[in-house]
C-alpha positions as CSV (number, residue, x, y, z in Angstrom):
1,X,55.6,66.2,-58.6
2,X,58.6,67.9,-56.7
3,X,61.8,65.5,-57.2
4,X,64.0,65.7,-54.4
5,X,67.6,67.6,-54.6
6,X,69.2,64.3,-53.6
7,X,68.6,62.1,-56.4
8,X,69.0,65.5,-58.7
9,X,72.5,65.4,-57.7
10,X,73.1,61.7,-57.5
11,X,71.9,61.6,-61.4
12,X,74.1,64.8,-62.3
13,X,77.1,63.1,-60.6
14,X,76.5,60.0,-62.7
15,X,76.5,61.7,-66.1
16,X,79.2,63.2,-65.4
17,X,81.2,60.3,-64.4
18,X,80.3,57.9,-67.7
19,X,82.5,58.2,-70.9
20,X,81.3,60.4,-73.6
21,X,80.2,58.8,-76.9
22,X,79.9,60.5,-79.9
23,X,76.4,61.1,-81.1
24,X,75.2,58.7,-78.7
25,X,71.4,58.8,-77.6
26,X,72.0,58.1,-74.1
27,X,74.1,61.3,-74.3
28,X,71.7,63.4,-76.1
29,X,69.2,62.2,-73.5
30,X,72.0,63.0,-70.9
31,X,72.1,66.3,-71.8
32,X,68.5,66.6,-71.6
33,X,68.2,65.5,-68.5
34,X,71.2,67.7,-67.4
35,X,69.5,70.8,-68.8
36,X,66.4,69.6,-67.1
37,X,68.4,69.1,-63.9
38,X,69.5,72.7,-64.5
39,X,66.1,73.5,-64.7
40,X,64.9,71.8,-61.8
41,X,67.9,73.1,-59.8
42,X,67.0,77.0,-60.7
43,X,63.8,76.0,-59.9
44,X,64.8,74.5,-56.5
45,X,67.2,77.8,-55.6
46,X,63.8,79.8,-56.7
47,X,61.6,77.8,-54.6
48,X,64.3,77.9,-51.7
49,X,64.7,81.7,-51.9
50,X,60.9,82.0,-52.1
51,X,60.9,79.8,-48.8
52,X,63.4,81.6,-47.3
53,X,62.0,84.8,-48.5
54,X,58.1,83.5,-47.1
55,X,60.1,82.6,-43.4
56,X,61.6,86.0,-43.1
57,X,58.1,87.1,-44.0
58,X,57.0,85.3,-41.6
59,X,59.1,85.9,-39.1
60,X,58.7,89.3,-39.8
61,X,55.1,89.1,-39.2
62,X,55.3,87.0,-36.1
63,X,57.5,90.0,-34.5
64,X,54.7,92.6,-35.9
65,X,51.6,90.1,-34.4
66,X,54.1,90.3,-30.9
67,X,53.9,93.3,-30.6
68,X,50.4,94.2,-31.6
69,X,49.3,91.9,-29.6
70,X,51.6,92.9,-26.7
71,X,49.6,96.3,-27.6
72,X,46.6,94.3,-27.7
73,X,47.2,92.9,-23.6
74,X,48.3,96.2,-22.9
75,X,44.9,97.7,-23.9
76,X,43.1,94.7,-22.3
77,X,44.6,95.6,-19.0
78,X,43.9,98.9,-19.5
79,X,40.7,98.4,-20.4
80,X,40.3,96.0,-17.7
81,X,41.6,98.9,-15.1
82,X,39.1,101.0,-16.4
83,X,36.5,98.7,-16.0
84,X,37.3,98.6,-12.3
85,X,37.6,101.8,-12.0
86,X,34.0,102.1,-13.5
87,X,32.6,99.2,-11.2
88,X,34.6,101.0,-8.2
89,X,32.7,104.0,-9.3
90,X,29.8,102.5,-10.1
91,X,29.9,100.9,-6.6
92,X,30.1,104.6,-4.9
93,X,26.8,105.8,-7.0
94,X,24.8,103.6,-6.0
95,X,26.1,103.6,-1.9
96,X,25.1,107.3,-2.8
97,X,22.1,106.7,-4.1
98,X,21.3,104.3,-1.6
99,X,22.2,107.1,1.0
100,X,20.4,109.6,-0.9
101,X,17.3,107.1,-0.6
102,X,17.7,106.7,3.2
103,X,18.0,110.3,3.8
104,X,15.2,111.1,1.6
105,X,13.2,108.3,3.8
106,X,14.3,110.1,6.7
107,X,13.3,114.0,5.0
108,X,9.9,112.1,4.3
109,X,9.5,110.4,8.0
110,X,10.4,113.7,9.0
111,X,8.0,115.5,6.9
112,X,5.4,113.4,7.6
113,X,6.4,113.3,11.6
114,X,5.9,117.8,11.1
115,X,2.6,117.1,9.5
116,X,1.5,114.7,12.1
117,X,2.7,117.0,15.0
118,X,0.8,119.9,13.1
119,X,-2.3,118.1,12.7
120,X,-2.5,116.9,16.7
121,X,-1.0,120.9,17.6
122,X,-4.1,121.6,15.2
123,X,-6.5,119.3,16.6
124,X,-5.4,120.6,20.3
125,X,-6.3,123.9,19.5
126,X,-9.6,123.3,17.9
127,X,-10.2,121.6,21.1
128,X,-8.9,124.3,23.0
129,X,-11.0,127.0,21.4
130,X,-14.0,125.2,22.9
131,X,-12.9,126.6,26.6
132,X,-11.8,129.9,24.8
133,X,-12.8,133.9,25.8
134,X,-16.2,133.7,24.2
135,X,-15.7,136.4,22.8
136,X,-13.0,135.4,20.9
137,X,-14.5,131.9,20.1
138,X,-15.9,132.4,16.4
139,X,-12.6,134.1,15.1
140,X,-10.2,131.6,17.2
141,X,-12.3,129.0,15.3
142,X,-12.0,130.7,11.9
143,X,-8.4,131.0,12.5
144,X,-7.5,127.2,13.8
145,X,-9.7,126.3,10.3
146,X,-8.0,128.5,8.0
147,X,-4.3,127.0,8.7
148,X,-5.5,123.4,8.6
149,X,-6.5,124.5,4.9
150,X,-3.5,125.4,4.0
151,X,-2.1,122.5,5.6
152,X,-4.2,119.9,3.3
153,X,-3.4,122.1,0.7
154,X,0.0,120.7,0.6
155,X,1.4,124.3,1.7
156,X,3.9,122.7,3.7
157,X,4.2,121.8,7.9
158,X,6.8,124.9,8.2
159,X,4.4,127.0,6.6
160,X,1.5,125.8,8.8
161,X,3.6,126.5,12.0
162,X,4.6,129.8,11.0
163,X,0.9,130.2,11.0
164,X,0.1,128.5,13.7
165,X,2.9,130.6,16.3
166,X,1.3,133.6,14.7
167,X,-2.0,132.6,15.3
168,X,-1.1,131.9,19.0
169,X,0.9,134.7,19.5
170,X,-1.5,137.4,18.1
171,X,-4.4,135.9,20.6
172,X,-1.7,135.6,23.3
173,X,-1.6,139.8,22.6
174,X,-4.9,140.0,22.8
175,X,-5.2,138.5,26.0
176,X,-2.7,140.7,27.6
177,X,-4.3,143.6,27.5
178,X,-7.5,145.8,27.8
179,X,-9.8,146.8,25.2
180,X,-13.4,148.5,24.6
181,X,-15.7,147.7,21.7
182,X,-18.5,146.8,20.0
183,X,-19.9,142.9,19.7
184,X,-22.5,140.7,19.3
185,X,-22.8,138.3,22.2
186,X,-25.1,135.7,23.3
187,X,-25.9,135.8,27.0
188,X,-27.2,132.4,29.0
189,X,-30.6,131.2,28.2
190,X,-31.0,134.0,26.2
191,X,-30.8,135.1,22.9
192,X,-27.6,137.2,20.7
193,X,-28.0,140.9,21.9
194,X,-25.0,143.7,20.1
195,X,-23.2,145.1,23.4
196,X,-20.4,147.1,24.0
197,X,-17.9,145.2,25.5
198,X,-15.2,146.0,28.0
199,X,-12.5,143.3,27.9
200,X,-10.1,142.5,30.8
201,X,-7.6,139.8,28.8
202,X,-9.1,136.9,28.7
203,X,-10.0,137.0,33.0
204,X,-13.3,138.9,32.2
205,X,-15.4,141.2,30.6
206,X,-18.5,143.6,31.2
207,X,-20.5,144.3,28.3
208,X,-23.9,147.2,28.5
209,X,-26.5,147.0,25.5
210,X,-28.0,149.9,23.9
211,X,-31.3,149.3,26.7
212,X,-28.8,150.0,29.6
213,X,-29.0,145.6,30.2
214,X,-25.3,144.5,31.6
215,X,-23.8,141.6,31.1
216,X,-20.9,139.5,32.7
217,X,-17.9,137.8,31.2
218,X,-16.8,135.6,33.7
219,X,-15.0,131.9,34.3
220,X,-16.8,129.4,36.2
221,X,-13.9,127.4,37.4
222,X,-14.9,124.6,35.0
223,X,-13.7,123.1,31.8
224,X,-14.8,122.8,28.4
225,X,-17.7,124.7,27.0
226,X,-18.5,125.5,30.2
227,X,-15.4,127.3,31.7
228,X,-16.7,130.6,31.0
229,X,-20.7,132.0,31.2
230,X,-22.2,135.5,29.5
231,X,-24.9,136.3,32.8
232,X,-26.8,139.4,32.9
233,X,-26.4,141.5,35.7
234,X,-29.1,142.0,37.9
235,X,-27.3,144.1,41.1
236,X,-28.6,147.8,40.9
237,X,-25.3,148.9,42.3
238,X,-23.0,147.3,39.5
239,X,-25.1,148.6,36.4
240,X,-25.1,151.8,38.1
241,X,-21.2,151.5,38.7
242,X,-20.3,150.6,35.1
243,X,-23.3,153.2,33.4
244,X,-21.0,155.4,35.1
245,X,-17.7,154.2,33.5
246,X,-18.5,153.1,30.0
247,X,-19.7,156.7,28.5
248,X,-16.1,157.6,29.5
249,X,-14.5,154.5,28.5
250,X,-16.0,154.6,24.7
251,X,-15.0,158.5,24.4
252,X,-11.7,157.8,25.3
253,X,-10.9,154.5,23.8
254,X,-8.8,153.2,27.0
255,X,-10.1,150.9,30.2
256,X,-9.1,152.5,33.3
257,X,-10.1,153.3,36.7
258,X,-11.3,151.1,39.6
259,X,-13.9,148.2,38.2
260,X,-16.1,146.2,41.0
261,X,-15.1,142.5,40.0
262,X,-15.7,139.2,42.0
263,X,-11.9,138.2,42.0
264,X,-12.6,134.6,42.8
265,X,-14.6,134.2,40.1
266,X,-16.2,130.8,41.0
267,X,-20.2,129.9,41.3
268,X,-20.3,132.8,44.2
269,X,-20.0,135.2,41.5
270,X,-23.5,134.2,39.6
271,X,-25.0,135.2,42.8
272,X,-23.1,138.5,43.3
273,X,-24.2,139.4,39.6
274,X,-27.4,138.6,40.1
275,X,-27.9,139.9,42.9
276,X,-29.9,137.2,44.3
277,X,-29.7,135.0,47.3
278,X,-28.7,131.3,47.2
279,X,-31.5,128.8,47.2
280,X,-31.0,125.9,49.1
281,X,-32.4,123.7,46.3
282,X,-29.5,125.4,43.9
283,X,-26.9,124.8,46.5
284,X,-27.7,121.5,46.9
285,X,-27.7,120.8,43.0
286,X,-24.3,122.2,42.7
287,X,-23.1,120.1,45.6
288,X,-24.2,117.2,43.2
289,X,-22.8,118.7,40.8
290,X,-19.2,119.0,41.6
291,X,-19.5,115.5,42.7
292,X,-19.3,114.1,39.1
293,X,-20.5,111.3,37.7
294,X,-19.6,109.3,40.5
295,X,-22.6,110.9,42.2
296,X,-25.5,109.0,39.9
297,X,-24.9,105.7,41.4
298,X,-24.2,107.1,45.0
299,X,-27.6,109.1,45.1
300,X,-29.0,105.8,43.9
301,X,-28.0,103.6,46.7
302,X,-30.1,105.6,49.9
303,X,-33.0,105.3,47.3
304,X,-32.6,101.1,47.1
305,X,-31.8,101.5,50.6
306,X,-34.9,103.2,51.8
307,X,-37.0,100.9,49.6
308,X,-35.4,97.9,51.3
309,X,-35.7,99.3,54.9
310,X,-39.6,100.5,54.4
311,X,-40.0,96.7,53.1
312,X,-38.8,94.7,56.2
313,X,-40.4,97.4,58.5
314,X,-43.7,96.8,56.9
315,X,-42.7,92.6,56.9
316,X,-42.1,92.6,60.4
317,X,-45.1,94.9,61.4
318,X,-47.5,93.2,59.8
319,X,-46.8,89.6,59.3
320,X,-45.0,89.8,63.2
321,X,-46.6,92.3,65.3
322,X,-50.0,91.0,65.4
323,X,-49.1,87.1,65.7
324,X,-47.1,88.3,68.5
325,X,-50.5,89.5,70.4
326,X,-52.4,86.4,69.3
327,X,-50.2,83.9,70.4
328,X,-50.4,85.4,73.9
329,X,-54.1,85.0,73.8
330,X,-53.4,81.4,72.7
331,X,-50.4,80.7,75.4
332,X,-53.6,82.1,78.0
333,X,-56.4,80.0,76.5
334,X,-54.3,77.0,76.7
335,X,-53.2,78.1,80.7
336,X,-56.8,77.6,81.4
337,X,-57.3,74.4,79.6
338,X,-59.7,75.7,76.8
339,X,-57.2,74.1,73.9
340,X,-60.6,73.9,71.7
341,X,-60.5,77.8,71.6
342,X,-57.0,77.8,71.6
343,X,-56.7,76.0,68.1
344,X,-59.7,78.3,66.7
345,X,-57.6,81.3,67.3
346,X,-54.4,79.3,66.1
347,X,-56.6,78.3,62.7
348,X,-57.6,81.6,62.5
349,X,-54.4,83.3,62.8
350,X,-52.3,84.7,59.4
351,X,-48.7,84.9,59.7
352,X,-46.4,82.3,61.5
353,X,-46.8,82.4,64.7
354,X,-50.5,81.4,63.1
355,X,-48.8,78.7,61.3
356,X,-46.2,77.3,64.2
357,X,-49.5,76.9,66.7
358,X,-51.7,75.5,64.1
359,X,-49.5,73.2,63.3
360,X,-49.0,72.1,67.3
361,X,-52.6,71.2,67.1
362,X,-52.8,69.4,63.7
363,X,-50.3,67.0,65.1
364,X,-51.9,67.1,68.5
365,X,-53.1,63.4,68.1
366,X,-49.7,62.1,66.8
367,X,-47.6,63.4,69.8
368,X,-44.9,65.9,70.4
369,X,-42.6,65.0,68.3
370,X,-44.7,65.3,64.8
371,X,-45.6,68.4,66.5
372,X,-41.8,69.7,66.7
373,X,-40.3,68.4,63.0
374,X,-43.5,70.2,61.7
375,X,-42.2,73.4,64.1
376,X,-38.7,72.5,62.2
377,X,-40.1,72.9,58.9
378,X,-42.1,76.1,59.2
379,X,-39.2,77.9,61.2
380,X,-37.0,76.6,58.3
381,X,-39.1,78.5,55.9
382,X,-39.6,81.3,57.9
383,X,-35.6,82.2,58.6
384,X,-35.1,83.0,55.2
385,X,-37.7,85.1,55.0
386,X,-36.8,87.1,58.3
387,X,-33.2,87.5,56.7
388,X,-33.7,88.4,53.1
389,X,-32.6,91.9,51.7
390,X,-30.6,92.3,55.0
391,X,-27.3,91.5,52.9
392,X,-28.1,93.5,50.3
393,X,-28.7,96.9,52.9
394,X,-25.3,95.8,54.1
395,X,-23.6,95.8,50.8
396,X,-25.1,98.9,50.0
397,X,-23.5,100.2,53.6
398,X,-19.6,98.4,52.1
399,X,-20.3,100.0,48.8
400,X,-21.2,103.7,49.6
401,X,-17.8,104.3,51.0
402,X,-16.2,102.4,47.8
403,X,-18.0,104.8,45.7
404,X,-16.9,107.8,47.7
405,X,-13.4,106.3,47.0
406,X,-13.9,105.7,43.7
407,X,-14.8,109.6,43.2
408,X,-11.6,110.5,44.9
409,X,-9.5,109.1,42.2
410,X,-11.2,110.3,39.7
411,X,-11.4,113.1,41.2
412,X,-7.3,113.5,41.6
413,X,-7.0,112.3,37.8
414,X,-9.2,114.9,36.9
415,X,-7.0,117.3,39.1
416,X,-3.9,115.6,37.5
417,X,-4.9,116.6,34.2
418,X,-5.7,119.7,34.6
419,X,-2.1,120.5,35.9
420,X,-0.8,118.5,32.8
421,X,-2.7,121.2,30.6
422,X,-3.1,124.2,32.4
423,X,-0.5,124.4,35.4
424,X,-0.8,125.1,38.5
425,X,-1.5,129.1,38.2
426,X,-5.5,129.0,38.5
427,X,-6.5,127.5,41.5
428,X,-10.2,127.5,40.4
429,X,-9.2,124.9,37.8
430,X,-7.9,122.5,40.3
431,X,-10.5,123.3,42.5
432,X,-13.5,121.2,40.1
433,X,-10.7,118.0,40.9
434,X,-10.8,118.9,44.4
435,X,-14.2,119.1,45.3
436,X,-15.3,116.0,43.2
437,X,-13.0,114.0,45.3
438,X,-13.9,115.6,49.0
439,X,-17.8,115.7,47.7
440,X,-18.0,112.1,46.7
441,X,-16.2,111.1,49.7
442,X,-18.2,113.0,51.8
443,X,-21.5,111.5,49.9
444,X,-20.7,107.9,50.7
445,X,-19.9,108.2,54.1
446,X,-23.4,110.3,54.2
447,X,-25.2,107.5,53.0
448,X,-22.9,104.5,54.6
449,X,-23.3,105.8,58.1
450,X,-27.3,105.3,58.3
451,X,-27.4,102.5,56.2
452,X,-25.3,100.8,58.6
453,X,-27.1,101.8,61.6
454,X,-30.4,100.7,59.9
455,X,-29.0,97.4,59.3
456,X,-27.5,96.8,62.4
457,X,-31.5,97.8,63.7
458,X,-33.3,95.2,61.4
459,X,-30.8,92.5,61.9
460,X,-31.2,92.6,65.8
461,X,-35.3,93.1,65.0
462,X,-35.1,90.4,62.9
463,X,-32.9,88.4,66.4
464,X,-35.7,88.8,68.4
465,X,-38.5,88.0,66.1
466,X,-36.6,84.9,65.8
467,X,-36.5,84.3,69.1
468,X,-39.8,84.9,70.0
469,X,-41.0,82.8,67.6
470,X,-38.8,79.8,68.9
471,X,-40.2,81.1,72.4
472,X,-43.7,81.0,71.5
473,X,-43.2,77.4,69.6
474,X,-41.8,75.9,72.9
475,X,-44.6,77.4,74.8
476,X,-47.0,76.2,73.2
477,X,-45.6,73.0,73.2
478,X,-44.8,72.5,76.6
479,X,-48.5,73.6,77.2
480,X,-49.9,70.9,75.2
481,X,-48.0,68.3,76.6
482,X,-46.8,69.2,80.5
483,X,-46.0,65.9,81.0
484,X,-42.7,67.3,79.1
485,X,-42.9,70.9,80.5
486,X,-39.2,72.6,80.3
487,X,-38.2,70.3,77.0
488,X,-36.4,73.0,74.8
489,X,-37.4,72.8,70.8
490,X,-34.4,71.9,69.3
């Protein structure tokens, strides 16, 4: 137990103070507890400079923890400005990546934008070797196919234009410039034949087989497969005009001189080669032809309209014409009071005019009136009849023209187009445009013009059937009953 200092002292005081005795206890246990005050007091200045000695200690090692850990927030706010600095920087990566990532998006749009452009410049071409020089179309074909290989075989879009400009160019040469050869080629309607082949560009070409046959290169002023034919030549003067200049042409490697050439180059020139004359049946099917399709339904229409017109001629002939003559017979029988002979020849008569007077004397006995509603009835059913298919010959006449019209624009589009992919420097390219609108125009005023005409004949026909019918019913009504002669059928 640790006594405190105070009472220590208090007790040491107190010995001191009391009067000595000799050889008394109390002193001897004074004594005692002096030198254990002593004791306890060395032990207190010991405990006191171990305190004191712990507090410096202490002290000492409150200053040190200071300033480590003054050290210690130092290197947190270092470490804390680095970290920033890390998250500033790690902030700028990824903007960069990000950016990287956007522009590589863009490099792939891009890439994939080249491939696209290269596979429609590819699929232009392979459609555009279709109206090639034919005798350039196998290896233009072979060439279009080999760069779209190399294209799906991931060789790259800039390596597959490179190719492509190449390709064009090297056929663009070609078609700059004259050449003699040998070559397979396969004429019209015919079958392949090896030639030797005079080249003009890509305008034309004269070719001469081994048998002394000619044949002709030429353009036909169409498109597509068709814009250039192989003919053989059939004009005595041109073989003999090019036997003459191909020996010379093959020894010397060069085309020169003065060549006999249709310079239009159109459908005239089949029949210059050919040297035969024009039929009419083959001028009219061209005429057709350069119509386009517009021309099916418009040669259609005079067909129908015929049809229609034969049918109402032959309706009003037959079911008209000859009532006509028998109801003047009747009109005279009843003139001269033989009714009985009248309504044998009314009963006997096929048609309406049949019908109209037999009625009149099946309703004899009831009186005028029965007579005339039963008139009513049969002219009610008889007007239709005189009017059908007249409508329909005059839509025909209204659509004709609509047609031609309708071949006229596509006839411009056609033109239209072929501006947009060829220009403007063959005229016999425009020309197909051209004549499709002019021929269909011209087609369906051709077949509006009589159509109309014949209408406009039937429907006044068909007037004066009408009224002649009407005419005859009141005759013959007033006749039976001229006790109301001049009463008008209503």
């Amino acid at each position: 137990m640790k006594i405190p200092s105070a009472v220590i002292l208090c007790c040491a005081l107190a010995l001191a103070a009391a009067p000595a005795k000799k050889s008394d206890p109390r002193e001897l246990e004074l004594a005692a507890l002096k030198s254990r005050l002593a004791g306890l007091q060395d032990s207190l200045d010991a405990a006191i400079a171990s305190r004191w000695e712990a507090k410096q200690r202490y002290l000492a090692q409150r200053e040190t923890d200071k300033e480590e850990a003054s050290q210690a927030r130092e290197a947190q706010e270092r470490a804390y400005r680095e970290l920033s600095r890390v998250k500033e920087e790690c902030f700028a990566r990824e903007r960069m990546l990000e950016q990287a990532a956007a522009d590589l998006e863009r490099k792939k749009d891009e890439w994939r934008f080249s491939g696209a452009a290269v596979e429609e410049a590819l699929g232009k071409q392979a459609d555009a070797v279709l109206e090639a020089f034919p005798l350039d179309y196998e290896e233009r074909r072979m060439a279009v196919e080999t760069v779209r290989r190399g294209l799906q075989e991931k060789l790259g879009a800039l390596t597959a234009i490179d190719a492509l400009v190449k390709y064009k160019l090297g056929f663009i040469r070609r078609a700059s410039r004259l050449a003699i050869g040998k070559q397979a080629i396969i004429p019209d309607r015919e079958d392949a034949v090896q030639v030797t082949v005079a080249r003009f560009g890509t305008v034309f070409a004269y070719a001469l087989s081994a048998d002394n046959n000619a044949y002709f290169v030429r353009q036909t002023g169409q498109l597509g497969r068709q814009r250039f034919a192989i003919e053989r030549i059939g004009a005595a003067d041109l073989i003999r005009h090019l036997q003459s200049l191909f020996p010379r042409w093959v020894e010397t490697g060069n085309v020169d001189g003065v060549v006999m050439v249709d310079v239009l180059q159109n459908a005239q020139s089949r029949i210059l080669v050919s040297g035969e004359q024009a039929k009419p049946a083959a001028r009219a099917l061209a005429w057709l032809r350069a119509g386009g399709p517009v021309m099916i339904p418009l040669l259609a229409l005079p067909f129908w309209a015929l049809a229609i017109v034969a049918l109402k001629l032959i309706q009003f002939g037959r079911r008209y014409g000859q009532g006509r003559n028998r109801g003047s017979q009747i009109i005279m029988l009843l003139e001269h009071g033989e009714r009985s002979k009248a309504g044998e020849l009314a009963g006997a008569t096929a048609g309406p005019v049949g019908r109209l007077c037999a009625a009149c004397f099946k309703h004899a006995a009831e009186g005028r009136e029965a007579a005339e509603k039963a008139i009513r009835e049969i002219l009610a059913d008889e007007i239709p009849r005189l009017n059908s298919h007249l409508n329909t010959l005059a839509v025909i006449a209204g659509v004709a023209p609509l047609l031609g019209l309708l071949g006229t624009v596509t006839g411009m589009i056609n033109l239209f187009e072929v501006i947009t992919n060829y220009g403007t420097g063959d005229p016999k390219l425009m020309a197909a445009g051209i004549s499709e609108a002019l021929v269909t125009t011209e087609a369906g005023l051709i077949i509006a013009i009589p159509v109309l005409l014949l209408h406009n004949y039937l429907r006044n026909r068909k007037n004066r059937i009408h009224a002649e019918i009407e005419r005859l019913a009141i005759t013959v009504l007033n006749r039976l009953w001229p006790s109301k002669d001049g009463e008008k059928l209503e």
